[in-house]
C-alpha positions in Angstrom: 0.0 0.0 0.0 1.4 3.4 -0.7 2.1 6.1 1.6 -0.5 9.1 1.5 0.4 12.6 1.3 -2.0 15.3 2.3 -2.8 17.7 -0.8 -2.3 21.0 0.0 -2.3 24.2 -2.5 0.7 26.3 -3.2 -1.2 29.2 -1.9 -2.2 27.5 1.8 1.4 25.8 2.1 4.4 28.5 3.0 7.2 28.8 0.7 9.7 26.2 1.0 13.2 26.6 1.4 15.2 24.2 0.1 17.5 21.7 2.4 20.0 19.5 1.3 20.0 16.7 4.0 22.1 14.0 5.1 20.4 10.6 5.6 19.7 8.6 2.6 20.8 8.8 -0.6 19.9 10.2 -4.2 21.7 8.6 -7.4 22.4 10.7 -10.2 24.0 10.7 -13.5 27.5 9.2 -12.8 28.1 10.0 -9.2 26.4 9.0 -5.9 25.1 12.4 -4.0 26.4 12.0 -0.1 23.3 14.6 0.8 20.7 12.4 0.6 17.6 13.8 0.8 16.9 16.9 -0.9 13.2 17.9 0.0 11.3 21.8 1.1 11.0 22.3 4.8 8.2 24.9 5.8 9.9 28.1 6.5 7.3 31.2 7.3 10.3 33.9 7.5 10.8 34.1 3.5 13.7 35.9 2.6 13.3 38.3 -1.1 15.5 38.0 -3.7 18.4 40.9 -4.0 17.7 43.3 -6.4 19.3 43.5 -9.7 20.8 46.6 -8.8 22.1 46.4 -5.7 23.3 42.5 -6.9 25.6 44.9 -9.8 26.8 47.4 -7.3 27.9 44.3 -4.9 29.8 43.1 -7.8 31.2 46.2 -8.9 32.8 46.7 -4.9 33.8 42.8 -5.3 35.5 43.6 -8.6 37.5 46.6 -6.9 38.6 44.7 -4.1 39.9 41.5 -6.3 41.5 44.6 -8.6 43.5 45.8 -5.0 44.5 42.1 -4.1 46.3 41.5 -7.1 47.7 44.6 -7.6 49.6 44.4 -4.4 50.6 40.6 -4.9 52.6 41.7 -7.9 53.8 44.3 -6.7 57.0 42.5 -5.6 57.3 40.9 -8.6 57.1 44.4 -10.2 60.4 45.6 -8.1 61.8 42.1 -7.5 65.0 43.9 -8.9 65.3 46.4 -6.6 64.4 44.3 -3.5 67.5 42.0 -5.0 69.8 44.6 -4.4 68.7 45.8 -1.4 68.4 42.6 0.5 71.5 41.3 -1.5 69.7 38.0 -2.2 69.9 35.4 -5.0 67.0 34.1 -7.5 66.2 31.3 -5.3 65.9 33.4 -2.2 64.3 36.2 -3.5 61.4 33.5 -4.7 60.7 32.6 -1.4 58.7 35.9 -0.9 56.0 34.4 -3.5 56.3 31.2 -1.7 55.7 32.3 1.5 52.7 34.1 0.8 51.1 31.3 -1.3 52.0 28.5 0.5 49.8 30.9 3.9 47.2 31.4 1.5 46.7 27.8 0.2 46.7 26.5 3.9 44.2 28.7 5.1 41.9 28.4 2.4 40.0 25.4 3.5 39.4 27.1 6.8 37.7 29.9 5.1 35.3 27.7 2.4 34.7 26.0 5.9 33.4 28.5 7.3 32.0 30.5 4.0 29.8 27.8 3.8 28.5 27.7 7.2 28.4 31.5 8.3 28.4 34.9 7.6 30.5 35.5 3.9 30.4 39.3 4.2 32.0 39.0 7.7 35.0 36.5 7.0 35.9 38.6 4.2 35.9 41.5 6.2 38.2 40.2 9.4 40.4 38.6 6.7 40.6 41.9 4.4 41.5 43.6 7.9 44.9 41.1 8.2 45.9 41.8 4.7 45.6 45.8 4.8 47.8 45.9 8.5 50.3 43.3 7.2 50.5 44.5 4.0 51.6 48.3 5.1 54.1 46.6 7.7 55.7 45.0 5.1 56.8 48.3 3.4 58.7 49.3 6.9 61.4 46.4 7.0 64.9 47.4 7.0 68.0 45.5 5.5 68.8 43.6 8.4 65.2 42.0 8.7 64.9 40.0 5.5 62.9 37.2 7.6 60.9 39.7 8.9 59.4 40.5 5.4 58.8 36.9 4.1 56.9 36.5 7.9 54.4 40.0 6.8 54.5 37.8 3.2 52.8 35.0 4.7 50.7 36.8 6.8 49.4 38.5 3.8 47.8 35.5 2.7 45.7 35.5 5.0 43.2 38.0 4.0 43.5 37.3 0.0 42.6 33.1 1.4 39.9 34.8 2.9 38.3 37.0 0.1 39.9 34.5 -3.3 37.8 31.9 -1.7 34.3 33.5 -0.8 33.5 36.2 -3.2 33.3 33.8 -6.1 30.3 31.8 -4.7 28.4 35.5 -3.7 28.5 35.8 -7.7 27.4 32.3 -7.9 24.5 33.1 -5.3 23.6 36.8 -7.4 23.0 35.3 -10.4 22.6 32.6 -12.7 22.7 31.7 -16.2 24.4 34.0 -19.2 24.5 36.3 -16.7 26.4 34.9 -13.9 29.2 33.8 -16.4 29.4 37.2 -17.5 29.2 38.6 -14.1 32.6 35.8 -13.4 34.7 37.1 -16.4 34.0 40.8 -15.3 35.4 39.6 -11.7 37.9 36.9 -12.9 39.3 40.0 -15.9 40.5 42.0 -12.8 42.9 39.4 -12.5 45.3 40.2 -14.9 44.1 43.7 -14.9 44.5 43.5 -11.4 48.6 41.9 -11.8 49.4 44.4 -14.5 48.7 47.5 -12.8 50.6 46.0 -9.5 54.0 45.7 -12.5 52.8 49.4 -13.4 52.6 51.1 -10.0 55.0 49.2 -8.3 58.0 49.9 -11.1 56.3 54.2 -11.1 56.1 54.4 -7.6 59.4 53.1 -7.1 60.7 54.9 -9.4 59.2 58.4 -8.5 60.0 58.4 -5.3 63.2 56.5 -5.5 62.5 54.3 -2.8 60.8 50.4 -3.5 59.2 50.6 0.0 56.8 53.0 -1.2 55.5 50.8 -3.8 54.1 48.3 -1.5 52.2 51.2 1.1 50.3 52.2 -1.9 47.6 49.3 -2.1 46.7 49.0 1.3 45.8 53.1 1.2 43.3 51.9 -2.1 42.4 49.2 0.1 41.0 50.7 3.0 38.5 52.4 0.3 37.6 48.7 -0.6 37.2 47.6 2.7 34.6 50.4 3.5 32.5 49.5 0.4 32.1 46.1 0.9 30.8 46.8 4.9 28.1 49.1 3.3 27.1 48.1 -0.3 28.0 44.2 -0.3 25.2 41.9 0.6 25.2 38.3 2.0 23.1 36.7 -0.1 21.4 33.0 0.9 23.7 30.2 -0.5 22.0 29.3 -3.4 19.6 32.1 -3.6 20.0 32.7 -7.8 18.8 29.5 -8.4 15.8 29.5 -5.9 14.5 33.3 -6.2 15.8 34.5 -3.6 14.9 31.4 -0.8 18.1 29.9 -0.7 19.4 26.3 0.2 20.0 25.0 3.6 22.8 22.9 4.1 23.4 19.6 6.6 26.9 17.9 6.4 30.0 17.3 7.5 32.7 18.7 5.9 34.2 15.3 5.5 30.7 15.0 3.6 31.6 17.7 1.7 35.2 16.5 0.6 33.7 13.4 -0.6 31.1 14.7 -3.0 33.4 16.9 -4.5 36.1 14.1 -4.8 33.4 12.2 -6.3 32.6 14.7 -8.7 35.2 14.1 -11.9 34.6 17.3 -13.7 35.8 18.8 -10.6 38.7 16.9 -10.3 40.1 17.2 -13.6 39.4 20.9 -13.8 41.0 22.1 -10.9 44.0 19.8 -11.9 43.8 22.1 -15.2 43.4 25.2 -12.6 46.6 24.2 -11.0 48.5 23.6 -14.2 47.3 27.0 -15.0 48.3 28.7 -11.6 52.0 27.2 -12.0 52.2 28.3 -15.4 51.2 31.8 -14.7 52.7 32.3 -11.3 56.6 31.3 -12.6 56.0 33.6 -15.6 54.3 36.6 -13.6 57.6 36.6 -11.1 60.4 35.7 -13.3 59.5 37.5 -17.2 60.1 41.5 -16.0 63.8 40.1 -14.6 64.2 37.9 -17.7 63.7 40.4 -20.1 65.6 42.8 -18.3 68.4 40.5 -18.2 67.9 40.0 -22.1 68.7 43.6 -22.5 72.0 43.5 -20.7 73.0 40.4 -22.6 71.9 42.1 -25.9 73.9 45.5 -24.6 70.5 47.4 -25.1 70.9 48.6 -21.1 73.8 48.1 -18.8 73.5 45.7 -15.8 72.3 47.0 -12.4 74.5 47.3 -9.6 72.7 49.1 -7.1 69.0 50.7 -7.0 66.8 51.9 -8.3 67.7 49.6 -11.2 65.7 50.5 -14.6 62.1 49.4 -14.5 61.4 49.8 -18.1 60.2 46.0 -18.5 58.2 46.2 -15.7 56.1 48.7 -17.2 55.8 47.1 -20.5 55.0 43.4 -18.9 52.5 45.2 -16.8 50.6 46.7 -20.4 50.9 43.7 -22.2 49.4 41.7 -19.0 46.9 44.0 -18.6 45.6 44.2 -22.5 46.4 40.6 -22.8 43.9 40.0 -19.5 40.9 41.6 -21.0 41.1 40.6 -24.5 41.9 36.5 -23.5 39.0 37.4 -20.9 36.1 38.6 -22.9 37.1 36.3 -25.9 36.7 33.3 -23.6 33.5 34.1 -22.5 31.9 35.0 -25.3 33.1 32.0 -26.8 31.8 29.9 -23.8 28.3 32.1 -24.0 28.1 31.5 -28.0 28.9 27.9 -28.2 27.6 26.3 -24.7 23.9 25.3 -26.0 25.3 23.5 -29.2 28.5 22.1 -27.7 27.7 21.6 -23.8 31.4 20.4 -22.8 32.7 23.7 -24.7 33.9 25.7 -21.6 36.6 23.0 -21.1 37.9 23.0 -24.6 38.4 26.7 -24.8 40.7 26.4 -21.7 42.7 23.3 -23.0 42.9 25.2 -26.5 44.1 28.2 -24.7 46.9 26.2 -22.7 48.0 23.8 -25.4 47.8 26.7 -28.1 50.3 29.1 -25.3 53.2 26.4 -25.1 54.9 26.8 -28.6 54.2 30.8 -28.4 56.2 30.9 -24.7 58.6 28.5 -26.1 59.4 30.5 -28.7 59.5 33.5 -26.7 61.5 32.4 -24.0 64.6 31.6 -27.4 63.7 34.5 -29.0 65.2 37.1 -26.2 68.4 36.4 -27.0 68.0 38.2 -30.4 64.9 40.2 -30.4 63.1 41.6 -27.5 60.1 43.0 -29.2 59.7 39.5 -31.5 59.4 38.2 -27.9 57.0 40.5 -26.6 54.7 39.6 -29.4 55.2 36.2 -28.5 54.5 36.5 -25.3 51.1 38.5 -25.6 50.0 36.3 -28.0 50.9 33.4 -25.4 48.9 35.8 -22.5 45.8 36.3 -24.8 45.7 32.4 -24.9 46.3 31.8 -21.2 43.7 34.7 -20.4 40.9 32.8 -22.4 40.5 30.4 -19.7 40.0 32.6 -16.3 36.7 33.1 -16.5 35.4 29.9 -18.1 37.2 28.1 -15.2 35.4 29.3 -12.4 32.2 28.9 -14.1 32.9 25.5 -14.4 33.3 25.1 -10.7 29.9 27.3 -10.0 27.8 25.0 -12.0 29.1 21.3 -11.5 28.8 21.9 -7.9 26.1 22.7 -5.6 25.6 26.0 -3.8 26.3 25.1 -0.2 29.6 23.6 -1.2 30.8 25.9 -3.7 32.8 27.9 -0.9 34.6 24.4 -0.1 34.8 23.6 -3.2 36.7 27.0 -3.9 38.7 26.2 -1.4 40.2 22.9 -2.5 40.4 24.1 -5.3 42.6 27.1 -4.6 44.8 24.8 -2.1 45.3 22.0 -4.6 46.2 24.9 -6.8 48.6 26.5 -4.9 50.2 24.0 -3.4 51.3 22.0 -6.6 51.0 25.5 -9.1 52.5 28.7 -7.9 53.5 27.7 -4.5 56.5 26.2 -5.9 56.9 27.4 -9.2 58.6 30.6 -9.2 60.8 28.9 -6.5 61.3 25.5 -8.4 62.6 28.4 -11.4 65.0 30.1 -9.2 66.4 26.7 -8.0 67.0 25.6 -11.0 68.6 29.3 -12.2 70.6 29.2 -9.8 71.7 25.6 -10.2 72.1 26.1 -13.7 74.5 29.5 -13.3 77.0 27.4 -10.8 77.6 25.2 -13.5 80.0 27.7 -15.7 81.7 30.7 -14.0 79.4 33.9 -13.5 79.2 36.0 -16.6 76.2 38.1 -17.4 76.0 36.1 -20.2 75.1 33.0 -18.4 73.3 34.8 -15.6 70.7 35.1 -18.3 70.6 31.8 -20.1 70.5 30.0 -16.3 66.8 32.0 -16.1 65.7 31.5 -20.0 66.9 27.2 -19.6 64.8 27.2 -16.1 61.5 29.0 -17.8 61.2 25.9 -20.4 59.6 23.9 -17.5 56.4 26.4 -18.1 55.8 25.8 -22.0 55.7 21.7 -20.6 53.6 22.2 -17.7 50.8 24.0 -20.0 50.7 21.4 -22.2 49.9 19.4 -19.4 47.6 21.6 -18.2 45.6 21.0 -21.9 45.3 17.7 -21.4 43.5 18.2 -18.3 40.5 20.0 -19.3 40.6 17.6 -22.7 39.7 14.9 -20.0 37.6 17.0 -17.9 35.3 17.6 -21.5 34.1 14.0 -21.6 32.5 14.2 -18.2 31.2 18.2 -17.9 27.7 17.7 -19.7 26.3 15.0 -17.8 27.8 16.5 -13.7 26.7 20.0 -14.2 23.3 18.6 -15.6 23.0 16.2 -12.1 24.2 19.9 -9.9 21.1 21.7 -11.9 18.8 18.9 -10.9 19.2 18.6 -7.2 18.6 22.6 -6.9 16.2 23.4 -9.6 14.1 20.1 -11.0 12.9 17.2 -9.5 15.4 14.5 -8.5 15.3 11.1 -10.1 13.4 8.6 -7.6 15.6 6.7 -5.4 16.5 3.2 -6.0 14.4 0.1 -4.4 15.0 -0.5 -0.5 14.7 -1.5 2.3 13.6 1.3 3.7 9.9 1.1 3.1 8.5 3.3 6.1 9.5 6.4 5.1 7.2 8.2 2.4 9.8 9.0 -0.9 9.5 13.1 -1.7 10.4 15.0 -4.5 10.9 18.4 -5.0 8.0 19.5 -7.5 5.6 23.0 -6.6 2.6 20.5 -5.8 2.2 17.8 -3.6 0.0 15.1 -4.6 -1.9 12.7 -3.2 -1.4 9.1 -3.6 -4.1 6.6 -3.3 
């Protein structure tokens, strides 16, 4: 005999809001969902959605403050030479600096999608934003003596970019949904290298104006204190999965442990963020090490004499900064659009454009990294034609994380994500570069000659790594389709019926906008 259900009309019942248990267990598409039940609880104190303006002014303070937190993390990179000659320090050492600071960020990252997806996201991001501002303007006061002191301020700086890298994605995510959201995420994810190239351009004229490097790194924190005040007053904290469900939200009950193994379980996910980490080691080693190449490929050309004490010349700086910068927003919009034009005919198309854009970057950074020797403009073009390809895929990767995953464990999920990243990608690879450098410059006796082919032989592990990189999204194509299509249906359709059990005495629901009565 089958269970009855008492018929009530959508008008009598309140409005549900949806939970994602934890009991039993719904089977979908080709992995096993460990929140089992997914059915509407009553809940009388209905929340509206956010408006469409205020959801555009929220991303417009989000897109300022991701523009500040990558202008100062490069920065360093954009007076490494300087900070060289202060500090006296060789490649490998003055790498650690990046290392540091990613290596802080990477392990406090799953603290912070921990807790983004269990309290307040507007909060975290403020408390975190607050250690990043104070660490970041201590940084700038270390004198010669107190090397250590400035790698320690380098970790700590990691703490507030963990904090805001890993939640302000999934407030996007919970803003909007459809064309919109993945244009909202390439608007956000464009400030990235818009973001890096203004830290080369500011850092290098800063430094230069004022004749001091310290002054370069007191400049973000001042834009950053605007930021901070913004997002107190004009950035909302919307309910986790509130785009999908008008506003209502989803209620989450797991374990994080829970949570780890539906995302582990999830291949798209795990492919991708192996391409994401391919990606961040690609693009860290370059972003550190090209305005030092180059300028070293000037001095072995003769085009500039070598620098022997600050402020050295910051010309390349400058340049790298532009042609990071343009390169950002060209790669960024054309990936998008490509992802928005081609995604109804060709649903695994997002993770093609990023393995096209890493496989198609290798033979152009190969060839620019050889080319520098003879021609530093030839490898300019190379290398923005190798940055316009790289660029295609930041905002087409974080919409694939938004939409194979659900929306109470996207904040997790950005935080594996970003740890796995770091830890394997640019954690090490601007280090792993200077290692090798300097291995490589011990083997023959110390000309300024060799001083640059030690860096241009160490950079050919990049070209390598993005092909790798390629063939991660090529495998993470076969399986997008069918997990971001099982994500859609435990939020917005009805979930498949669950497989024959034992467990006769409790009534099956589904999520439907009617209830109906079984006789």
């Amino acid at each position: 005999m089958e269970p009855k259900v008492t018929v009530t009309s959508p008008q009598d019942r309140p409005v549900p809001r949806w939970s994602l248990g934890s009991s039993s267990g719904l089977h979908y598409g080709s992995f096993v969902n460990s929140l089992s039940s997914l059915t509407p609880q009553a809940d009388t104190d209905e929340k509206p959605a956010i408006s469409k303006t205020r959801s555009y002014v929220a991303v417009a303070v989000l897109c300022y403050v991701n523009l500040i937190n990558y202008m100062e993390r490069y920065t360093i990179a954009g007076v490494l030479l300087n900070i060289q000659k202060f500090f006296d320090i060789s490649d490998s050492t003055a790498a650690l600096l990046q290392t540091v600071f990613i290596c802080s960020f990477l392990l406090l990252a799953p603290l912070f999608g921990y807790l983004g997806d269990r309290y307040n996201r507007k909060y975290i991001m403020i408390g975190g934003l607050t250690v990043w501002l104070a660490t970041a303007a201590g940084s700038s006061f270390v004198t010669v003596s107190h090397f250590w002191l400035l790698m320690l301020l380098r970790g700590l700086v990691g703490v507030g970019e963990a904090s805001y890298s890993t939640i302000a994605p999934t407030i996007i995510g919970d803003l909007f949904t459809g064309g919109q959201r993945s244009a909202m995420i390439c608007i956000f994810y464009i400030f990235i290298p818009i973001g890096s190239g203004l830290g080369y351009i500011t850092g290098a004229g800063i430094a230069t104006a004022t004749g001091d490097w310290r002054w370069a790194l007191r400049i973000t924190p001042i834009l950053g204190v605007v930021g901070m005040v913004l997002l107190i007053f004009l950035c909302p904290n919307p309910p986790r999965g509130a785009a999908e469900t008008h506003g209502e939200g989803v209620t989450g009950q797991s374990s994080y442990l829970e949570d780890v193994k539906y995302l582990l379980k999830n291949k798209s996910y795990r492919w991708s963020t192996l391409g994401v980490t391919a990606t961040a080691f690609l693009v860290g080693a370059l972003a550190f090490w090209t305005p030092t190449f180059l300028s070293r490929g000037q001095v072995f050309q003769g085009l500039q004499p070598q620098c022997t004490k600050e402020p050295c010349n910051t010309t390349d700086s400058y340049i790298f900064g532009a042609v990071t910068l343009v390169t950002g927003i060209m790669g960024g919009c054309l990936g998008t659009l490509l992802s928005r034009r081609f995604r109804d005919k060709v649903p695994n198309v997002d993770p093609i454009i990023c393995a096209v854009g890493l496989l198609g970057s290798a033979p152009c950074l190969f060839i620019a990294i050889f080319v520098a020797s003879a021609s530093i403009p030839a490898t300019y073009v190379f290398i923005f034609l190798g940055e316009v390809l790289i660029s295609l895929n930041w905002a087409v990767m974080a919409d694939i994380l938004l939409y194979v995953v659900i929306p109470t464990r996207r904040s997790t999920a950005e935080a594996l994500q970003i740890s796995v990243c770091h830890l394997l990608g640019d954690a090490g690879s601007p280090y792993l570069v200077g290692v090798i450098s300097d291995a490589i410059s011990k083997t023959k006796p110390d000309t300024l000659g060799w001083h640059f082919n030690s860096l241009k032989y160490s950079l050919l592990i990049c070209p390598f790594v993005g092909i790798l990189g390629g063939l991660f999204f090529l495998l993470t194509s076969f399986y997008i389709a069918e997990d971001r299509t099982a994500a859609m249906r435990l939020v917005e359709e009805d979930p498949p019926p669950p497989p024959p059990s034992d467990h006769t005495s409790e009534p099956s629901m589904e999520l439907s906008t009617q209830e109906i009565k079984k006789e």
